[in-house]
PDB file of N, CA, C, O and CB in Angstrom:
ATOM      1  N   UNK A   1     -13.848 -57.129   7.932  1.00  0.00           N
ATOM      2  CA  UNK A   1     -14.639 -56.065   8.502  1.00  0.00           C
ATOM      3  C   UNK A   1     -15.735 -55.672   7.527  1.00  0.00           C
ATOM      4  O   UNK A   1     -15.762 -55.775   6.300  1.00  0.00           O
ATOM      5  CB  UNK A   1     -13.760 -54.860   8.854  1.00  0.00           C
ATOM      6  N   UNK A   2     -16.628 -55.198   8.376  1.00  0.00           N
ATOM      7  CA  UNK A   2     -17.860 -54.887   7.513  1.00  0.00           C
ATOM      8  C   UNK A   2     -18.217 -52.804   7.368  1.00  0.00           C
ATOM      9  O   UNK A   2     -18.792 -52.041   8.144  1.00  0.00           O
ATOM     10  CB  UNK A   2     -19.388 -55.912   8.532  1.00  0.00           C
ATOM     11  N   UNK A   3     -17.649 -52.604   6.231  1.00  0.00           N
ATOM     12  CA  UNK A   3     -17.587 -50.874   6.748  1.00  0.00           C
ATOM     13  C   UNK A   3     -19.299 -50.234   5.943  1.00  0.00           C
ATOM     14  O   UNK A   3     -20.072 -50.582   5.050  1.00  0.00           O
ATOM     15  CB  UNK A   3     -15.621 -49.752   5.726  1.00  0.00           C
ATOM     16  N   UNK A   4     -19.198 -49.411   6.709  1.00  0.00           N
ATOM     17  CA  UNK A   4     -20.353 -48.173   5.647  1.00  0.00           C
ATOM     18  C   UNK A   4     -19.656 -47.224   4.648  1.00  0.00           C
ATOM     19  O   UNK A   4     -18.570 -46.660   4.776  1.00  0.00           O
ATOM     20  CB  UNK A   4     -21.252 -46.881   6.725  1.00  0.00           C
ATOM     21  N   UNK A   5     -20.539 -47.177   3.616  1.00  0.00           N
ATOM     22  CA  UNK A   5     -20.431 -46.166   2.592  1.00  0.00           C
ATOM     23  C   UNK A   5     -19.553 -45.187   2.975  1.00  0.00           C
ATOM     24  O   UNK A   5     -18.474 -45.104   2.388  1.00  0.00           O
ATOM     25  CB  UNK A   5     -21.654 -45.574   2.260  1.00  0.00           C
ATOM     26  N   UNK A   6     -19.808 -44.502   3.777  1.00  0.00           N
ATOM     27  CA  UNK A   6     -19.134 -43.431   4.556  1.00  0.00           C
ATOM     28  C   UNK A   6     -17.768 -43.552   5.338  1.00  0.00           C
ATOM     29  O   UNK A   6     -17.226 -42.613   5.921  1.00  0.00           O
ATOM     30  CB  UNK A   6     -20.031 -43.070   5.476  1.00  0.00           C
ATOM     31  N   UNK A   7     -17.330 -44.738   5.270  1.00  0.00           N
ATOM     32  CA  UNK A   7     -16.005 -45.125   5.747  1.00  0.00           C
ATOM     33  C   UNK A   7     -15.892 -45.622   7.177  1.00  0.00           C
ATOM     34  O   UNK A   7     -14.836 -45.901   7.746  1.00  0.00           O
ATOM     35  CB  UNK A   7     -15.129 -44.005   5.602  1.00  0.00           C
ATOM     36  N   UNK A   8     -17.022 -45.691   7.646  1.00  0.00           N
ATOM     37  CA  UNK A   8     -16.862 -46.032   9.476  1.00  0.00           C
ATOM     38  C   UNK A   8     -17.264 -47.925   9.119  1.00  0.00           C
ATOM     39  O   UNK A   8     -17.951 -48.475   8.258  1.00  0.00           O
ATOM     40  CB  UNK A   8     -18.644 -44.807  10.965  1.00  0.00           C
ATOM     41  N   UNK A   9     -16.694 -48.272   9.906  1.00  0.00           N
ATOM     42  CA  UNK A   9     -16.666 -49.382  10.393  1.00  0.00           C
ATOM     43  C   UNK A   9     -17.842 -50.228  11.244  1.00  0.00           C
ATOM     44  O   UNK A   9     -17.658 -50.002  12.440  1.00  0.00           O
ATOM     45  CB  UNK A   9     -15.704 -49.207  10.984  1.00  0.00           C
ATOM     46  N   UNK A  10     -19.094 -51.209  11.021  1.00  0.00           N
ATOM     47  CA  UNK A  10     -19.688 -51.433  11.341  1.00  0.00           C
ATOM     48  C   UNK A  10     -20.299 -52.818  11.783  1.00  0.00           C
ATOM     49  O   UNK A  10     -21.414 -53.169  12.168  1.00  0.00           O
ATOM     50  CB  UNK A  10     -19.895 -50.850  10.885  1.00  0.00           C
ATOM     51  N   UNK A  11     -18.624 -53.710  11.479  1.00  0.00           N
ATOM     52  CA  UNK A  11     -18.819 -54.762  12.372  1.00  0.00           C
ATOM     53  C   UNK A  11     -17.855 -55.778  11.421  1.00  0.00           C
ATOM     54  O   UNK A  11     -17.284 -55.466  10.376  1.00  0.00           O
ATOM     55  CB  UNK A  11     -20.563 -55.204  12.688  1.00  0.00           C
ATOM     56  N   UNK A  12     -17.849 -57.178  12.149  1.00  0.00           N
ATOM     57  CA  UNK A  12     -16.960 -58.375  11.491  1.00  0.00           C
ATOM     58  C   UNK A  12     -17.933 -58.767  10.283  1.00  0.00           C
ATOM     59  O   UNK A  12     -19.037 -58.400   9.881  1.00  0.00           O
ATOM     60  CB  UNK A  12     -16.622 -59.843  12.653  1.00  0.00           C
ATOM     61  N   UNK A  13     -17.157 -59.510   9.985  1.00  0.00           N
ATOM     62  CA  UNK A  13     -18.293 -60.606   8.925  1.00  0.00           C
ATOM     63  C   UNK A  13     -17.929 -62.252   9.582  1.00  0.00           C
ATOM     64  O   UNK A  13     -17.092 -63.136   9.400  1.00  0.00           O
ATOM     65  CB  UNK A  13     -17.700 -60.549   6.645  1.00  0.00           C
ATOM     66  N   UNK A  14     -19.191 -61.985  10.479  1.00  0.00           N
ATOM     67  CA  UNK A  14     -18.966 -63.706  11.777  1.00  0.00           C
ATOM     68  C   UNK A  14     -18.690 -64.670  10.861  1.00  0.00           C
ATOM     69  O   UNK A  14     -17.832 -65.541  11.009  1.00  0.00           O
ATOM     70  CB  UNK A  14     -20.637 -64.491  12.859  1.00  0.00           C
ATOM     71  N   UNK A  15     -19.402 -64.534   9.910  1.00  0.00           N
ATOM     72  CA  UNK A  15     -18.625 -66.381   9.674  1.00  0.00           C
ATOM     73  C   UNK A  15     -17.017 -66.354   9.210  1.00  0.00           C
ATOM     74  O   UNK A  15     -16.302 -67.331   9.435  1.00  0.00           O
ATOM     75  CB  UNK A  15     -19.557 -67.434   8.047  1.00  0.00           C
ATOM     76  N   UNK A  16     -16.589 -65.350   8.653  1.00  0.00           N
ATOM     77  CA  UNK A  16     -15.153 -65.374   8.348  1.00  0.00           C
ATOM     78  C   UNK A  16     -14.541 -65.549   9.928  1.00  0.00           C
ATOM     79  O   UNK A  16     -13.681 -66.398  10.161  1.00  0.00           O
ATOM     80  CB  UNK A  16     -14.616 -63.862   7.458  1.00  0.00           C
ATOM     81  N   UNK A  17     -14.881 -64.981  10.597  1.00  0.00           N
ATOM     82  CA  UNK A  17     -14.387 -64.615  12.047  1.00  0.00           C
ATOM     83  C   UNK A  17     -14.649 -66.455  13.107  1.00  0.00           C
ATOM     84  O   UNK A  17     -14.070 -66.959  14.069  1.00  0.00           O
ATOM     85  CB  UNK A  17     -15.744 -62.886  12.772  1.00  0.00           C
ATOM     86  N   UNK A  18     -15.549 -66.782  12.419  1.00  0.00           N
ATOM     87  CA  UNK A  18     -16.102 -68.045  13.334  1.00  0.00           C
ATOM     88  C   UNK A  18     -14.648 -69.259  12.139  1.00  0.00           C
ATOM     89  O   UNK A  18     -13.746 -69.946  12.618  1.00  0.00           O
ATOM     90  CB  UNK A  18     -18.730 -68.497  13.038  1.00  0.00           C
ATOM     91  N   UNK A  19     -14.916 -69.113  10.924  1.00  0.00           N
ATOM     92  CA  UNK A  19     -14.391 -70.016  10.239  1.00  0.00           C
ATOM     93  C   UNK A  19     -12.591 -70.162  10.873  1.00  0.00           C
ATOM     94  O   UNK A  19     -11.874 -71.150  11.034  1.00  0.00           O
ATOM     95  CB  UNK A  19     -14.674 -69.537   8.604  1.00  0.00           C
ATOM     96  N   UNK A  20     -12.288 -68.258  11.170  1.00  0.00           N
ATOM     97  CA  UNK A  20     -10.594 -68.918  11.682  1.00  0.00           C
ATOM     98  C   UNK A  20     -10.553 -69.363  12.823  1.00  0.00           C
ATOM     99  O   UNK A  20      -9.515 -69.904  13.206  1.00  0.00           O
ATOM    100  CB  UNK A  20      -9.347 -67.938  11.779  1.00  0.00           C
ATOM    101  N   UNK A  21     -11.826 -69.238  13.790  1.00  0.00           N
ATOM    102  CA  UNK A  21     -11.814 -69.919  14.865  1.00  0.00           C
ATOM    103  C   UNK A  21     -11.575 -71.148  15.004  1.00  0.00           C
ATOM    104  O   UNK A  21     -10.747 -71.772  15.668  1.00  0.00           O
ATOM    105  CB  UNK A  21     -12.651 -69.790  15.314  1.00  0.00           C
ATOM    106  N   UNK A  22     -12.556 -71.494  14.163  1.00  0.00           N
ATOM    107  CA  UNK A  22     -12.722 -72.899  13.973  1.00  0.00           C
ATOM    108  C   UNK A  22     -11.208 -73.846  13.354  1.00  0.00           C
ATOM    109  O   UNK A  22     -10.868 -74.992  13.649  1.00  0.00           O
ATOM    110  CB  UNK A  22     -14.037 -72.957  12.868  1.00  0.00           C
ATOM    111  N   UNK A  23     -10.568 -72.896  12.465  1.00  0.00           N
ATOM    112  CA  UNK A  23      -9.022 -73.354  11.817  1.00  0.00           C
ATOM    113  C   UNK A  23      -8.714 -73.275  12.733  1.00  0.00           C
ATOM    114  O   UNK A  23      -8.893 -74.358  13.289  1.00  0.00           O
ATOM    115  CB  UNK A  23      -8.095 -72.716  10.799  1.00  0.00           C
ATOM    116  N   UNK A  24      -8.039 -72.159  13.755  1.00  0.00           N
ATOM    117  CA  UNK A  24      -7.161 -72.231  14.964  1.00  0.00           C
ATOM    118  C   UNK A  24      -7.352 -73.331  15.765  1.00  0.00           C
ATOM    119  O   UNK A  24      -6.425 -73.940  16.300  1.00  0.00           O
ATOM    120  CB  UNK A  24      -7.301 -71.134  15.787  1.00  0.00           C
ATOM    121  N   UNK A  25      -9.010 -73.728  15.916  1.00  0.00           N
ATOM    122  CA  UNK A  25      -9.004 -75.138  16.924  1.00  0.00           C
ATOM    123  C   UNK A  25      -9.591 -74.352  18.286  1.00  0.00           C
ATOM    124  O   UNK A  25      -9.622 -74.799  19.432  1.00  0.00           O
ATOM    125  CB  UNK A  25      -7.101 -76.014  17.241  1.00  0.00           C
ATOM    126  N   UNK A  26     -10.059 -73.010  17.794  1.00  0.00           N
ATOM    127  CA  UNK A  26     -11.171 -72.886  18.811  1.00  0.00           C
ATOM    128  C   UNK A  26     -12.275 -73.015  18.900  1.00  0.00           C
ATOM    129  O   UNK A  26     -12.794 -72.643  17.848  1.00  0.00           O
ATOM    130  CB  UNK A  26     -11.289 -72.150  19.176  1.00  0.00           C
ATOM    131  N   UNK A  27     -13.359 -73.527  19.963  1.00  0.00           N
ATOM    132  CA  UNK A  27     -14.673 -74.342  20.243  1.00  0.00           C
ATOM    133  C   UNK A  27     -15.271 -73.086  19.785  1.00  0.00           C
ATOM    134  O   UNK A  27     -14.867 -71.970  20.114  1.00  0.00           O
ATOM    135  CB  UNK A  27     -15.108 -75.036  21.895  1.00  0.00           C
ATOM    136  N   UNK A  28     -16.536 -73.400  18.787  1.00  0.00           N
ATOM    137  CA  UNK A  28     -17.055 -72.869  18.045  1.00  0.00           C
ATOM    138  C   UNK A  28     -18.376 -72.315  19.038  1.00  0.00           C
ATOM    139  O   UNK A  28     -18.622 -71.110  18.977  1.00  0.00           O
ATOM    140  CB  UNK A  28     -17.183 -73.737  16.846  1.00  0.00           C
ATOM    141  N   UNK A  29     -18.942 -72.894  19.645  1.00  0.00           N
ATOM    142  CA  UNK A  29     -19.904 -72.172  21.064  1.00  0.00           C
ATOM    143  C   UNK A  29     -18.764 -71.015  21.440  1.00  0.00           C
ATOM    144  O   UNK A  29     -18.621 -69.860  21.041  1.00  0.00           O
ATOM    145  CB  UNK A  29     -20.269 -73.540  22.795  1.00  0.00           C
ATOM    146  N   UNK A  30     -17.939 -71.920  22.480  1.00  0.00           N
ATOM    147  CA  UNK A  30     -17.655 -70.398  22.957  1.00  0.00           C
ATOM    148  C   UNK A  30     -17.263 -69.123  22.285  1.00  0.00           C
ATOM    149  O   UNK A  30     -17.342 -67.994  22.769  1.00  0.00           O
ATOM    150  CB  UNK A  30     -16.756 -70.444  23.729  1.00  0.00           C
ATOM    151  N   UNK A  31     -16.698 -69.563  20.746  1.00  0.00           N
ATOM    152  CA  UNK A  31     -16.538 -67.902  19.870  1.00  0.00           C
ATOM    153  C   UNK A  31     -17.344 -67.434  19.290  1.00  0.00           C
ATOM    154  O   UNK A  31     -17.034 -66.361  18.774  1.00  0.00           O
ATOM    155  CB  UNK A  31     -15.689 -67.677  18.862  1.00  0.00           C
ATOM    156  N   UNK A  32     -18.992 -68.018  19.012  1.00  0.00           N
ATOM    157  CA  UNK A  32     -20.127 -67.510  19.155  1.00  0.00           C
ATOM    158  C   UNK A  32     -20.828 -66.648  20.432  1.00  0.00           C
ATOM    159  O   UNK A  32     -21.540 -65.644  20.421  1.00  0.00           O
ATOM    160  CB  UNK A  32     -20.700 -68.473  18.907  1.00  0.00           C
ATOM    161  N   UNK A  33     -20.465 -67.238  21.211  1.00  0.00           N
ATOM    162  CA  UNK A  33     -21.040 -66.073  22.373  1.00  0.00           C
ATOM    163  C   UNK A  33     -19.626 -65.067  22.860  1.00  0.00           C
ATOM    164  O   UNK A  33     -19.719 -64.222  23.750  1.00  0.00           O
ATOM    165  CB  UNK A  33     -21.781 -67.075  24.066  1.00  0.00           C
ATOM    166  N   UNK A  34     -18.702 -65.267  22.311  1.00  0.00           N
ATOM    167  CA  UNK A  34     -16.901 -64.249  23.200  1.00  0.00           C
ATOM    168  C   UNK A  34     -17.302 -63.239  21.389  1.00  0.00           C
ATOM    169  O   UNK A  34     -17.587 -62.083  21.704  1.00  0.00           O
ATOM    170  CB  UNK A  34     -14.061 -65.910  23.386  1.00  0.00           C
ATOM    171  N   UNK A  35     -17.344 -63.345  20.427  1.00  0.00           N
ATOM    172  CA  UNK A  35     -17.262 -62.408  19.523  1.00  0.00           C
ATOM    173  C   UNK A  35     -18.064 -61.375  19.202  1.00  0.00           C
ATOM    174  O   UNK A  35     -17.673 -60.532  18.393  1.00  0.00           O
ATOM    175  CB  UNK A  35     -17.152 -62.872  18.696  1.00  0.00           C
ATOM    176  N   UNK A  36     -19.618 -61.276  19.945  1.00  0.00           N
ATOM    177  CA  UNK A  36     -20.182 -60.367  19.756  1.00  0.00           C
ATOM    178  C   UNK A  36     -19.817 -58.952  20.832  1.00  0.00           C
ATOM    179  O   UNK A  36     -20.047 -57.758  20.642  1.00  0.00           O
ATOM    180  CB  UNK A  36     -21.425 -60.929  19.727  1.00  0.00           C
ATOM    181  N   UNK A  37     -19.142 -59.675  22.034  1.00  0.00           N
ATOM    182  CA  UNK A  37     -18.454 -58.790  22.560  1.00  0.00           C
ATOM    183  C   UNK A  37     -17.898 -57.792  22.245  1.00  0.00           C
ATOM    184  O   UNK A  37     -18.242 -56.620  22.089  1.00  0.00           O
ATOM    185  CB  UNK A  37     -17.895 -59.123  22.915  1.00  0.00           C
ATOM    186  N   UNK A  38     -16.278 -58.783  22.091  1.00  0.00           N
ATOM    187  CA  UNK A  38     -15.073 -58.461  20.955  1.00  0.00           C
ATOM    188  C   UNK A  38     -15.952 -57.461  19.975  1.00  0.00           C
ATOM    189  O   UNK A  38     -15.805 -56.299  20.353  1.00  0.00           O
ATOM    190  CB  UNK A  38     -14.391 -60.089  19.973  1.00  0.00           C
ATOM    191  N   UNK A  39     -16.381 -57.515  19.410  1.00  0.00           N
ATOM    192  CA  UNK A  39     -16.824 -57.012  18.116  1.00  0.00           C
ATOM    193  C   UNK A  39     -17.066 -55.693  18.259  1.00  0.00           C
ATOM    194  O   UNK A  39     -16.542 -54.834  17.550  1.00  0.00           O
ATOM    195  CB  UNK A  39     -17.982 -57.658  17.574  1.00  0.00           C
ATOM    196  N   UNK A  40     -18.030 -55.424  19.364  1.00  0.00           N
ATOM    197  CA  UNK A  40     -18.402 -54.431  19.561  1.00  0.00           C
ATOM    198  C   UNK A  40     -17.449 -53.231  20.304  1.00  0.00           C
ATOM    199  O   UNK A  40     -17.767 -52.043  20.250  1.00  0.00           O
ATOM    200  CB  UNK A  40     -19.420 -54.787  20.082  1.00  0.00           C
ATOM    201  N   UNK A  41     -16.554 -53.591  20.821  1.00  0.00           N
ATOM    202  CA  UNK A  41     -15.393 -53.195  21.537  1.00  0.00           C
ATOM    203  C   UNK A  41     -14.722 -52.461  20.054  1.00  0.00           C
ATOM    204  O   UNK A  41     -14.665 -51.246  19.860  1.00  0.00           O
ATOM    205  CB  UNK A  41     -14.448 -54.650  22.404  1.00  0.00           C
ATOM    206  N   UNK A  42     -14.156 -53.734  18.915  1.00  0.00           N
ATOM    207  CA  UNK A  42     -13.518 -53.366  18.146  1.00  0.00           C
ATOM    208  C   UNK A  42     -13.980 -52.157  17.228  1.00  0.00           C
ATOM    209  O   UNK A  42     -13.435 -51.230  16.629  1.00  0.00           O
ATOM    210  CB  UNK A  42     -13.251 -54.358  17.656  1.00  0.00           C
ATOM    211  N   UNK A  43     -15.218 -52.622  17.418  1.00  0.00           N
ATOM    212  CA  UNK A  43     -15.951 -51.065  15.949  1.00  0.00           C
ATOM    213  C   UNK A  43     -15.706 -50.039  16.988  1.00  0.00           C
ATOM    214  O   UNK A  43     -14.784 -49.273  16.710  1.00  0.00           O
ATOM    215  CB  UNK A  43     -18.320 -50.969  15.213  1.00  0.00           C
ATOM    216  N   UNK A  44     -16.403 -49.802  18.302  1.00  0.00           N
ATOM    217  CA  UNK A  44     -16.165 -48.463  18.853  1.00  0.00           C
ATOM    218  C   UNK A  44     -15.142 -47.653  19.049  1.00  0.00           C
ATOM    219  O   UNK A  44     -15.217 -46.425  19.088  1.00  0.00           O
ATOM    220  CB  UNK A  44     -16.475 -48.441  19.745  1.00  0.00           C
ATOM    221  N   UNK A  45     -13.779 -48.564  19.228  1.00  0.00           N
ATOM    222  CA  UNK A  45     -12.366 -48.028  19.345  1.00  0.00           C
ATOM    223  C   UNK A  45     -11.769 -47.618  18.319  1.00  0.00           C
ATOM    224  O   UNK A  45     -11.121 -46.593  18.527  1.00  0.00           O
ATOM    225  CB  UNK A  45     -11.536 -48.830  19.815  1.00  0.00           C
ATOM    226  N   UNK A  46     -11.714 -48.157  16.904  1.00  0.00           N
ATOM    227  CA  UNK A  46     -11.875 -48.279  15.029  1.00  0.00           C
ATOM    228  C   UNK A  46     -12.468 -46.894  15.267  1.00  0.00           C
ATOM    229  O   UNK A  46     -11.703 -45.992  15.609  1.00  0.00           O
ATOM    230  CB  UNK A  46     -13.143 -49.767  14.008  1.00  0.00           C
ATOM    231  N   UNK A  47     -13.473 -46.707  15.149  1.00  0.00           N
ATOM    232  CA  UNK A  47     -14.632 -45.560  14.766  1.00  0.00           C
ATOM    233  C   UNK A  47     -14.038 -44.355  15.152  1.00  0.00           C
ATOM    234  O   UNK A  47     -13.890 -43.424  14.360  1.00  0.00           O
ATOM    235  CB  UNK A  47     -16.138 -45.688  15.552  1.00  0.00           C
ATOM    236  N   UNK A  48     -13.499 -44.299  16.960  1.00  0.00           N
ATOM    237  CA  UNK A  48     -13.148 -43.334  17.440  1.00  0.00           C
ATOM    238  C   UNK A  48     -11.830 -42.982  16.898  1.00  0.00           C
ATOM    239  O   UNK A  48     -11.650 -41.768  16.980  1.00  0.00           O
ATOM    240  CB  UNK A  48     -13.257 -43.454  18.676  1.00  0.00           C
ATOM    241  N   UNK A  49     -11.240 -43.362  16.583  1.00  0.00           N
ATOM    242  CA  UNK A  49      -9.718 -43.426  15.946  1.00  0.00           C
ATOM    243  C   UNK A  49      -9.601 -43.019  14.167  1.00  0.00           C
ATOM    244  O   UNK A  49      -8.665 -42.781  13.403  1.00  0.00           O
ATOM    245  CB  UNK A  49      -9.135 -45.218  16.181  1.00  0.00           C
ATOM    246  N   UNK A  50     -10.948 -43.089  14.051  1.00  0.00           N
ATOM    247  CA  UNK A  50     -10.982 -42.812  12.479  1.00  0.00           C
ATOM    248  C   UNK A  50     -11.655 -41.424  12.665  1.00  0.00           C
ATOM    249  O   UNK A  50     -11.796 -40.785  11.622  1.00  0.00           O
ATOM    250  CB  UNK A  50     -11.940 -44.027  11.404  1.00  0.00           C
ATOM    251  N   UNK A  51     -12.093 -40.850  13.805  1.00  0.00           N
ATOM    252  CA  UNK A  51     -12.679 -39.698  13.892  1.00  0.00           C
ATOM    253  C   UNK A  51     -11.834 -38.576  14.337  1.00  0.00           C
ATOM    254  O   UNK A  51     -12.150 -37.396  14.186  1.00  0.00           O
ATOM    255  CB  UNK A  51     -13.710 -39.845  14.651  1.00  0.00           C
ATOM    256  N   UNK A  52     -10.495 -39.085  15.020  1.00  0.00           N
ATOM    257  CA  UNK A  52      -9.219 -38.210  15.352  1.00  0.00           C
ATOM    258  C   UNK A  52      -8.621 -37.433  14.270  1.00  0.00           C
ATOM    259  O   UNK A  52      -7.627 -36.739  14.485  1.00  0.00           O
ATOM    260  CB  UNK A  52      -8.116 -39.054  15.853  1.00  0.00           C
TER     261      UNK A  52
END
């Protein structure tokens, strides 16, 4: 994860994220276009949960 100074959470670091893809033996297109999704899902739910 990629956080701010301030402690919130502001995204993956793709190539770590693409590289276990790629170990697991998943097609590297499709977890280039499925992770920016994901990603964005994950910081907003993270964020809100760190703000409780």
């Amino acid at each position: 994860m990629r956080v701010a100074p301030s402690g919130g959470v502001i995204g993956w670091d793709m190539g770590t994220a693409l590289a276990l893809a790629l170990a697991l033996g998943v097609c590297p297109i499709a977890t280039a276009e499925i992770l920016p999704a994901i990603e964005a899902v994950m910081v907003r739910k993270l964020n809100e949960q760190m703000d409780k």
